[in-house]
C-alpha positions as CSV (number, residue, x, y, z in Angstrom):
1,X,-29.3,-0.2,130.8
2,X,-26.6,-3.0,130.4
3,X,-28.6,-5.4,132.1
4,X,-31.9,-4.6,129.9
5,X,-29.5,-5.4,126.9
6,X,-28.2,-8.6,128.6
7,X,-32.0,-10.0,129.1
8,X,-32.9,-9.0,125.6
9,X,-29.8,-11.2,124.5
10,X,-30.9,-13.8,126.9
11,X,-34.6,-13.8,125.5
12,X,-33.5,-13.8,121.8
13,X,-31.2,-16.9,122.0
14,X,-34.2,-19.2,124.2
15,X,-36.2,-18.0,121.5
16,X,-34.2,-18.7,118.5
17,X,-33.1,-22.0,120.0
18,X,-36.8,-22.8,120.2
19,X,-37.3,-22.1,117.1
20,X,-34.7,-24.0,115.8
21,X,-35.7,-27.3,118.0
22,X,-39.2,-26.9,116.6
23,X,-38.2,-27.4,113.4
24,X,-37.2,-30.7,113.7
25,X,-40.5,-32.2,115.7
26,X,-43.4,-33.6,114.1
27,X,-46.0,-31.8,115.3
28,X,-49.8,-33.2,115.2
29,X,-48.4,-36.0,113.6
30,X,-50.5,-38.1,116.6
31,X,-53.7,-36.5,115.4
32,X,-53.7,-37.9,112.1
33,X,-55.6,-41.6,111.4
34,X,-53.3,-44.9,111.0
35,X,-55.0,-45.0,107.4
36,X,-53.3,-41.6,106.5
37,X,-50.5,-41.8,108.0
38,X,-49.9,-44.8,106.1
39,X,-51.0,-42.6,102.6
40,X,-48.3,-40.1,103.8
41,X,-45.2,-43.2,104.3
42,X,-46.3,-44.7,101.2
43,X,-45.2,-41.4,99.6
44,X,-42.5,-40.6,101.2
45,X,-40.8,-43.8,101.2
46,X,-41.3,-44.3,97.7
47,X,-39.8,-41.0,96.5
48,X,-41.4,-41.7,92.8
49,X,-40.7,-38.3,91.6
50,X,-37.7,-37.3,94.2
51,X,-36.8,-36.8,97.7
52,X,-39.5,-35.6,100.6
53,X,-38.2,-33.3,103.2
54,X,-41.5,-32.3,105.3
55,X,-44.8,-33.0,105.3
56,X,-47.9,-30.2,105.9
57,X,-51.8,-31.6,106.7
58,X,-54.5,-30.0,106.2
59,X,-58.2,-30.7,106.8
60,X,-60.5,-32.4,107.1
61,X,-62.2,-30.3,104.6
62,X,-64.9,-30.4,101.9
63,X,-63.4,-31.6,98.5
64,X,-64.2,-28.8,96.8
65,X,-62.7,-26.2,99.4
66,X,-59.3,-28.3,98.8
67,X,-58.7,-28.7,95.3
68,X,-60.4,-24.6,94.9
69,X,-57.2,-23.9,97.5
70,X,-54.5,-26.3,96.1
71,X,-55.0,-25.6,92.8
72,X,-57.7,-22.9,91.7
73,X,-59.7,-25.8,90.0
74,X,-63.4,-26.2,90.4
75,X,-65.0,-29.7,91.6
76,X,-69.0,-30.1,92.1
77,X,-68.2,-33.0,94.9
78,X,-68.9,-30.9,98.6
79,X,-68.4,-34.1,100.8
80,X,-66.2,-33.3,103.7
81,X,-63.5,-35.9,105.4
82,X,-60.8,-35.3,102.8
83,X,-57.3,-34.1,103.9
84,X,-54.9,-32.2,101.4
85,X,-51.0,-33.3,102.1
86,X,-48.4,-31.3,101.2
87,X,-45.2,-32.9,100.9
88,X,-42.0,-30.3,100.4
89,X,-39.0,-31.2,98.7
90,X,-37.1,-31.6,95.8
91,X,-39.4,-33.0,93.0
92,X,-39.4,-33.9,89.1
93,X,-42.7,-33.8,87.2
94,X,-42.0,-36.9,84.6
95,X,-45.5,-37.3,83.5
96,X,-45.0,-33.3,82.7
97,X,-43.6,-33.7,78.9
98,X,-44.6,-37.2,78.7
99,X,-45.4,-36.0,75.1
100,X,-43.3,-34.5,73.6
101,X,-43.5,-32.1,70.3
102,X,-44.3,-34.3,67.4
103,X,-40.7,-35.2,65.3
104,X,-38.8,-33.4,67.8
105,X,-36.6,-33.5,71.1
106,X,-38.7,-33.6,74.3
107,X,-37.8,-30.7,76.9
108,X,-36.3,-31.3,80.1
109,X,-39.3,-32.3,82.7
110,X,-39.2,-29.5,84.7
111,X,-38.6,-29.4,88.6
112,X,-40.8,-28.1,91.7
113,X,-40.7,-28.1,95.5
114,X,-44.0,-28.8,96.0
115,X,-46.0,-31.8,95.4
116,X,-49.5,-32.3,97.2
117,X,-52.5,-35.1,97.5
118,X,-56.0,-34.8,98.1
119,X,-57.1,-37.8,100.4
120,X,-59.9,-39.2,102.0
121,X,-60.3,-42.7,103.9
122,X,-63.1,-43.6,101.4
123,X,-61.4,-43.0,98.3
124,X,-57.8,-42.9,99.1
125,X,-55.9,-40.1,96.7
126,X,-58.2,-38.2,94.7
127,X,-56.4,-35.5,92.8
128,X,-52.9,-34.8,92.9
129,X,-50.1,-32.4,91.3
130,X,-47.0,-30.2,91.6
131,X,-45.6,-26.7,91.5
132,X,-43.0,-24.3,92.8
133,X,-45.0,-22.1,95.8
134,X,-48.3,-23.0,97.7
135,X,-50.9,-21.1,96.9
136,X,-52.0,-18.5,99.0
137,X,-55.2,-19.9,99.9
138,X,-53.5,-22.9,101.6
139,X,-52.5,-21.1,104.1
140,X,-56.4,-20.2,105.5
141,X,-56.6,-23.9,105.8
142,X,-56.4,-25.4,109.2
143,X,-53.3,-27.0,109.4
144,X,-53.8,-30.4,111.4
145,X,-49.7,-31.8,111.3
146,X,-46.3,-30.9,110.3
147,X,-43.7,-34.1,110.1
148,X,-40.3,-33.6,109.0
149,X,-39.3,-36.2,107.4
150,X,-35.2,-37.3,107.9
């Protein structure tokens, strides 16, 4: 009985050791074209709107299927070969209360964890936004990388 509880220990540290070494590898990151992964620096390096932690891909997928899943929006455009990137972090929507109410104080922009791009080789970024939780449907999507980003 003692030993069964020792192994169980055993198996439950190699396991949340793993888990914890996983979360610092980049994972498909060697999958993804030179032309994206150059999209995906160009964001994260900037840091326009605040600092990048990880970044998810998805795809390649129809346009439509990406922006329905990112967002809940509808797009006529079914051409496949776009990628939808999600970066996580710690993110301030400025272009959010760009306009303020009319003789008064503009509100604070507000802040989300999640900012994501729809991207093809074509056409580069295509649509793009922010919020505080991935939808639901994101997660049906085949996820093609995860980098985290130091």
């Amino acid at each position: 009985m003692r030993r069964n509880g020792i192994a169980c220990g055993v198996i439950v540290v190699v396991l949340l050791s793993a888990c914890g070494e996983a979360s610092h590898t980049n994972t498909g990151a060697n999958k993804l074209s030179a032309s994206l992964r150059s999209y995906i620096h160009g964001i994260t390096s900037r840091a326009v709107n605040g600092k990048v932690n990880a970044v998810d891909v998805y795809g390649p997928g129809s346009h439509s299927a990406l922006v329905e899943a990112s967002s809940a929006d509808s797009v006529p455009d079914h051409r496949k070969g776009f990628y939808l990137v999600i970066f996580h972090g710690h993110f301030t929507c400025w272009a959010c209360n760009s306009a303020g109410p009319t003789g008064g104080q503009r509100p604070p922009p507000p802040h989300e964890s999640i900012e994501f791009g729809i991207w093809s080789p074509r056409q580069g970024e295509t649509d793009d936004g922010m919020m505080k939780t991935l939808p639901r449907a994101v997660t049906k999507l085949h996820r093609l990388a995860t980098i985290t980003v130091s």
